[in-house]
N, C-alpha and C positions, 0 to 999 in steps of 0.2 A: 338513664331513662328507665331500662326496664325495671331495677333496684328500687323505681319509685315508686310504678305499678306494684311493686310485691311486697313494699312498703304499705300501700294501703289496702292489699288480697288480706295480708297477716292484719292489721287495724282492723280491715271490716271482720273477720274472723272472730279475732279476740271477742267483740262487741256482741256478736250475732250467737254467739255459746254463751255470754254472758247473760244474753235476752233471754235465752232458750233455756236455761237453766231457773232464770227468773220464773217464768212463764209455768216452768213445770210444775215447781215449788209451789207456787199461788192455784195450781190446777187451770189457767187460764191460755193452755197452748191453742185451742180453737180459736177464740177470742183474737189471740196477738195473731196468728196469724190470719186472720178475718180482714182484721185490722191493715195489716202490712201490704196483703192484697188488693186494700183498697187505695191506701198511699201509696202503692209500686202502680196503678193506675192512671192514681192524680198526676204523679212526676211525670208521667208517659207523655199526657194530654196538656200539660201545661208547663212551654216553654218558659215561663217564667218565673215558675216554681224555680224549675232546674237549676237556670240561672239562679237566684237566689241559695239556694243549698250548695252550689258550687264556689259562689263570688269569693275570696278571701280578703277581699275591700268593704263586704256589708257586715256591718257589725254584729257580734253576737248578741246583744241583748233584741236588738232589730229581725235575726235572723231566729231567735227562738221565738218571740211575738207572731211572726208569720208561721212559724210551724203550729205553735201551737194554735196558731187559732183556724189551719188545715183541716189540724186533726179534732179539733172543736165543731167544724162543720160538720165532718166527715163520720163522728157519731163512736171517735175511738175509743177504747178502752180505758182508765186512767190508768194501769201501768202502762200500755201504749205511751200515752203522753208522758207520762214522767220521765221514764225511757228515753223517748226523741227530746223531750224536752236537756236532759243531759248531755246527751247526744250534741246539741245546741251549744249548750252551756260551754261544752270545753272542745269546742270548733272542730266537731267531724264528722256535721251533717253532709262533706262530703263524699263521704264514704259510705249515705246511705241504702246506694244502690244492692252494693256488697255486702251487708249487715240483712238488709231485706232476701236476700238472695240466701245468704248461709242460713239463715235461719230454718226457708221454707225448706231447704236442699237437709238439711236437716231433721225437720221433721215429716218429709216424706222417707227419709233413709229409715227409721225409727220405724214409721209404718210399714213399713216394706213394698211403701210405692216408688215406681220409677216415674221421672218426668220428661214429659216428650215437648220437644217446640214446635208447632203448627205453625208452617205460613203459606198462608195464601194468597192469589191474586187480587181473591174478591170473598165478603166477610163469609163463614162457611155460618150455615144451617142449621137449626139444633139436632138434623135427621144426622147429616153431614158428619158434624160432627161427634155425633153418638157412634157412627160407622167406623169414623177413626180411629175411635176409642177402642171401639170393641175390637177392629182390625192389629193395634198394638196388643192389646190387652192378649191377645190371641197367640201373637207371637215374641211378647216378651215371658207374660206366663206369671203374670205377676199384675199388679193392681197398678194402672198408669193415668196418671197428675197431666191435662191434656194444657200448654197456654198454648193458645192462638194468638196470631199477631196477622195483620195482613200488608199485603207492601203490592201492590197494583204493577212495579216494574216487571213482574214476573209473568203476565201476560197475561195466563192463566196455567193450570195446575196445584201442584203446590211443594215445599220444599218440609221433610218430617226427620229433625236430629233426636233421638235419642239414646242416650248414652255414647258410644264410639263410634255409634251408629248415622250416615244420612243417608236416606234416599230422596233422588230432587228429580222429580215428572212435570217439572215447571216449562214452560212451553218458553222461556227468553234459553236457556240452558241448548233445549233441543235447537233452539235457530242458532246458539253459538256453538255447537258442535258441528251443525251443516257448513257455517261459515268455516272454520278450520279447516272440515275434508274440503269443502271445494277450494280452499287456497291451497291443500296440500296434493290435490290436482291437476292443479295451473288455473282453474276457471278461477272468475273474480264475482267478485259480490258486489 
C-alpha cells in the first residue's frame, strides 16, 4: 500500500517538473500557475469532478471531454489545456492533485517564498488574513504563499503548518487536552 502512494508522489513529480519546465520555457509560469490555482479550487468544490478524475471505470476519451471542457470554462491557458488534456489522454488525471501541488511547491521554492496552510473555523477576513501573513512573514523572514482552508470542526481559532512547523490555538484541541487532564485526574467528562 504505501509503495503505491509513492508510486503516484514519484508519477505526480515527474509530470509537475515536466509542467514546470514547460511553463518556463514558454514564459508562461504565472499563467499555469493562475491556472492550476484555479483547478485545485474546482476539484475542492466539486465532488464530482473528483470522482470523475479519480474513477478508473470512466473512460479516457469521456474523462478528457470533461476536463477539457473545466478548464474551457474556467478561462485556462492553452498550454494548461494541452497539459491536462495529456494528462487525460494517458490516464493520470489521477494524480492531479500532486502534479498541481509540485508544481506550485515548486515555484514558490524558485521564488523563495514559503507556504503556510491556514485553517480556520470560520472563513478569515481580508484584515485577518493580511495579519497572518504579515505575522509569518515576520517570523519566517522570508516572503509567505498564505492558502486558507476553513473546517468549522475546530470550534474556533485556527490551526497554521508551515514547513516543520504547526502551531494549533484551535479551541476543539484546547477542549481535548482539558478532556485528557481531567481523565488523567480521575474526574470524567
Amino acid at each position: 500500500m504505501a509503495s503505491e502512494g509513492t508510486g503516484v508522489s514519484e508519477l505526480a513529480t515527474r509530470y509537475s517538473i515536466a509542467l514546470f519546465e514547460l511553463a518556463d520555457e514558454n514564459k508562461a509560469l504565472d499563467q499555469v500557475a493562475s491556472d492550476l490555482v484555479a483547478l485545485k479550487q474546482i476539484l475542492a468544490e466539486s465532488a464530482d469532478l473528483r470522482r470523475l478524475v479519480q474513477s478508473p471505470v470512466i473512460s479516457r476519451d469521456d474523462q478528457g471531454r470533461a476536463i477539457a471542457a473545466v478548464l474551457d470554462r474556467a478561462g485556462a491557458s492553452d498550454l494548461t489545456k494541452r497539459f491536462i488534456g495529456l494528462v487525460a489522454k494517458n490516464r493520470r488525471l489521477f494524480a492531479l492533485d500532486g502534479m498541481i501541488a509540485g508544481f506550485l511547491a515548486e515555484l514558490a521554492r524558485r521564488r523563495g517564498e514559503v507556504t503556510a496552510q491556514v485553517t480556520s473555523a470560520k472563513p478569515l477576513s481580508d484584515a485577518q488574513l493580511q495579519a497572518v501573513t504579515d505575522a509569518l512573514k515576520a517570523s519566517v523572514g522570508s516572503k509567505v504563499l498564505v492558502n486558507a482552508s476553513v473546517d468549522p470542526a475546530l470550534i474556533g481559532g485556527m490551526i497554521v503548518k508551515f514547513g516543520s512547523r504547526m502551531v494549533d490555538t484551535s479551541v476543539r484541541t484546547k477542549l481535548d487536552k482539558l478532556q485528557l487532564a481531567m481523565k488523567a485526574s480521575g474526574g470524567s467528562v
